[in-house]
N, C-alpha and C positions, 0 to 999 in steps of 0.2 A: 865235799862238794864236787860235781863233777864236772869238770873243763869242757863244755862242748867247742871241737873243732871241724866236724864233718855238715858240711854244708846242709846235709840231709834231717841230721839231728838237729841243727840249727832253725830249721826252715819247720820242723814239728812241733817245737819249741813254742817258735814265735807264732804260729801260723791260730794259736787256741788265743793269743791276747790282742788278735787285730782287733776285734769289735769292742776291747776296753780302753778307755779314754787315758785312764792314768799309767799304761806301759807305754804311753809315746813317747813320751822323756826317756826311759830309759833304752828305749828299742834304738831311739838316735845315737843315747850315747854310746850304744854298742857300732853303731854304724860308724861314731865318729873316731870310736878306740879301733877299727876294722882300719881305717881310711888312713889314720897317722903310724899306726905299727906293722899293722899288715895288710897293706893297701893289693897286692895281690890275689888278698882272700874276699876283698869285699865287692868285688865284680860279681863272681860267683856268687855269692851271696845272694845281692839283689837280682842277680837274672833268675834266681830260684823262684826270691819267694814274690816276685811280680809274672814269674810266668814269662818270657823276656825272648826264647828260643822256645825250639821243637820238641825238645825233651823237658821241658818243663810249665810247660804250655798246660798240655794235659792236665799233670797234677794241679794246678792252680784252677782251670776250669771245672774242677770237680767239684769248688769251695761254692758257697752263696755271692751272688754277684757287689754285696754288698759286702764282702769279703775280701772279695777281690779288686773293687775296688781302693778299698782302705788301704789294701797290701800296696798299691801301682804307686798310691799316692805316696804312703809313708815314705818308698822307695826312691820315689821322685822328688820326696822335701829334703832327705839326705844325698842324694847326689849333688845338689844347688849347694848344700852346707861343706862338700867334699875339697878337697884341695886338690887331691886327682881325676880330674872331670875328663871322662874321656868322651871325646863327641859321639863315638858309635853305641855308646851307652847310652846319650841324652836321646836320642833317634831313636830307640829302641823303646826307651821310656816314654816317647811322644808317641809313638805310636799302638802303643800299649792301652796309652789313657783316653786318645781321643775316641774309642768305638762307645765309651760312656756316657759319653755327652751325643750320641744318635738318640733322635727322638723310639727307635724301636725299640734298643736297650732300656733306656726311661722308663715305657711303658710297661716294663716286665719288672719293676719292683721299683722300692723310693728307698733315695738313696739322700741322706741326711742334709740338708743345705750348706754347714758346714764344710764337711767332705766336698762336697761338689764345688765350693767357692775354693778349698786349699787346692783343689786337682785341676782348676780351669788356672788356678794362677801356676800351677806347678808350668801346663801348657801355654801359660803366656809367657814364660821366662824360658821356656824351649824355642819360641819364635813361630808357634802355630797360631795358623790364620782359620777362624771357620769357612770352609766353600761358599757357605750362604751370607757372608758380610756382608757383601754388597748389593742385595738382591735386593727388589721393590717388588712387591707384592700389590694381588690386584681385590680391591674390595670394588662388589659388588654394593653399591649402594645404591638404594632406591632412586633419589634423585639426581645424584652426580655421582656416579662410578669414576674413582680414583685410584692410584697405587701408592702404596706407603711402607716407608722402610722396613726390612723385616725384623731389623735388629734398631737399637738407640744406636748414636754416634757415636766412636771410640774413642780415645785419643787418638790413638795412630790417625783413623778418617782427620781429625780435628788438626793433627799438627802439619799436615798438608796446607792447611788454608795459615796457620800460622807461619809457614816456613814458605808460602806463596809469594814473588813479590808485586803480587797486586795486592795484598794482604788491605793495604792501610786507600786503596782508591775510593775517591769520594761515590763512583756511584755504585758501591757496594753497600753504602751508608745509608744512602736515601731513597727515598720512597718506598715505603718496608706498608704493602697494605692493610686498610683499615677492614676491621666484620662489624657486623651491627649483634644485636644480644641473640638473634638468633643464627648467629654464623654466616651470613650474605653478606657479599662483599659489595663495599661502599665504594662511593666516586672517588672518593678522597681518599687520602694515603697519609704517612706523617709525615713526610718533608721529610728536610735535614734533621730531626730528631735524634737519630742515630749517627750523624757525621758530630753533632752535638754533644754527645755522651763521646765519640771516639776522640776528641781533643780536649775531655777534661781531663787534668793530671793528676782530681782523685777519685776517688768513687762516692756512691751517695752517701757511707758514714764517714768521710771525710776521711779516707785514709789513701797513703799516696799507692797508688797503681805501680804494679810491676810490668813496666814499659820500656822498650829498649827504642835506641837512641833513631830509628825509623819508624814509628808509630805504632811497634806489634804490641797490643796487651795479652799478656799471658792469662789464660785462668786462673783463678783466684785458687785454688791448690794443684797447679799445674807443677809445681816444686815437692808436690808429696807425694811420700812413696808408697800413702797404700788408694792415694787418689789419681792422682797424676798422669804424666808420661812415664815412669816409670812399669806402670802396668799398661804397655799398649791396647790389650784388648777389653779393657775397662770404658762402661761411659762416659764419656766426657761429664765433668760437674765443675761448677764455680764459676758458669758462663752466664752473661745477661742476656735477655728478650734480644738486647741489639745485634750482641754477636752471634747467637743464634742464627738470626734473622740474614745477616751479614752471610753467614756461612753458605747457607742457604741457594745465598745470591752467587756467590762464587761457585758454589757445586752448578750450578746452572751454566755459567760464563765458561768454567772450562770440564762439562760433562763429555764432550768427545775425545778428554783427553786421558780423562782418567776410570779407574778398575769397576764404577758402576754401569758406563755402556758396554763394556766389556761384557760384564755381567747380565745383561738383559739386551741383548741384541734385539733391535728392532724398537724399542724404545726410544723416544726422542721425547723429554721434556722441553712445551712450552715455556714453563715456570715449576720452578721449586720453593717450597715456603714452609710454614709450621703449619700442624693440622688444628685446626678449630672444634669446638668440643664435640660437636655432632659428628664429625668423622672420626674424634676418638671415638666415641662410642659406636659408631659403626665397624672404625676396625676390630674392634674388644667383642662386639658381640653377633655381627655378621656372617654367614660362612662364605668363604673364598669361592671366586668362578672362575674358570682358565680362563675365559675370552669375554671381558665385560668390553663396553665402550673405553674409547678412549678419554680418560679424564686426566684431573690435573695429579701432579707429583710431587709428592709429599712427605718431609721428614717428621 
């Protein structure tokens, strides 16, 4: 049996089993026999076979992009598992992976949902932000031209309002408005409805709320690692209508302060709130105009 140690023969080796599912186990554990014995060899390694530098760049862009990206990722799930993490590695490897997630790139092949969910968390555990997080986008709607977020809420956006200390104030609570069945908004509002749900100490299956001793409730898998804070640029889940609702209000009260007018200069929300089902489906199925009227703003 032959010993491969040249990073070259290594890299030709591996380079035929990225697109098979069952050499990922063992491709790591080579990664992880590389990292504990010979932690000097496995730099080189993965700058090879991700393509990483000038001289290797090349040969990797010769592969199928679906190729290449399995490579960046595998690359990038064994350095997280590494006990030698060198940062100019992780940088390297960030920037590697995010030209995959450009919507041009997309467009030039499909790339397996899978892969793309392990390669967006590889870039969430590197501390990459999309450019367009925070951006509002403008639908063109027939009757009320509005703008609405480009992306869902993440946690990160979300732990902002958690870690606010207006967090628990009542009138972020109340008056959360009312639609009638065809989306028009009514006179009426719900009141304290929501200051109501924010001082029960359970929730509606009667279980006790994870609440710290200032009024902040956590989401309901705000503690899980493949839901949570944990994964910063994951959406937020496990939150109610209220605190939605809540958030909402708050993105409003301190919009001039934070990275969303940053990101849309020129933009000044009225009001921020959830979209009603008819502006979903306008944003779902509408195309986009640079310059509609000014409407309302919309998560």
């Amino acid at each position: 049996m032959e010993v491969l140690r040249d990073t070259e023969k290594i890299a030709a080796f591996l380079e035929d089993k990225w697109p098979e599912s069952w050499w990922r186990e063992p491709i790591l554990l080579l990664f992880g026999y590389l990292d504990v014995e010979r932690p000097l060899d496995l730099a080189p390694v993965l700058t090879r076979l991700a393509g990483l530098d000038e001289e290797s760049l090349p040969k990797v862009a010769a592969l199928p992009l679906k190729t290449q990206l399995a490579a960046a990722e595998l690359c990038a799930a064994a350095y997280r598992e590494c006990q030698n993490q060198n940062p100019d590695l992780q940088e390297r490897l960030k920037a590697r992976l995010e030209p995959f997630f450009r919507t041009e790139v997309q467009e030039k092949t499909f790339f397996p949902p899978v892969l793309l969910a392990s390669a967006a968390d590889a870039l969430d555990a590197f501390g990459y932000v999309h450019p367009n997080l925070y951006r509002f986008i403008p639908i063109a709607n027939r009757q009320s031209p509005f703008y609405i977020a480009q992306f869902p809420v993440t946690n990160a956006q979300y732990a902002r309002f958690l870690e606010a200390p207006d967090f628990a104030d009542p009138d972020l609570w109340r008056g959360f408005p009312k639609f009638d069945e065809h989306g028009r908004p009514m006179d009426d509002d719900w009141g304290d409805a929501g200051l109501k749900w924010l001082s029960d100490p359970e929730d509606w299956f009667g279980n006790k709320r994870d609440k710290t001793k200032d009024g902040i409730i956590y989401p309901k898998y705000w503690h899980e690692p493949r839901l949570g804070i944990a994964r910063p640029s994951a959406p937020v889940v496990g939150i109610s209508w209220y605190e939605a609702n809540a958030y909402c209000r708050w993105l409003t009260r301190h919009w001039d302060e934070l990275e969303e007018s940053r990101a849309n200069p020129g933009l000044k929300p009225g009001i921020i709130r959830l979209p009603t089902e008819a502006e979903w489906l306008a944003a779902a199925g509408e195309a986009l105009t640079p310059n509609p009227s000014p409407g309302g703003l919309i998560l």
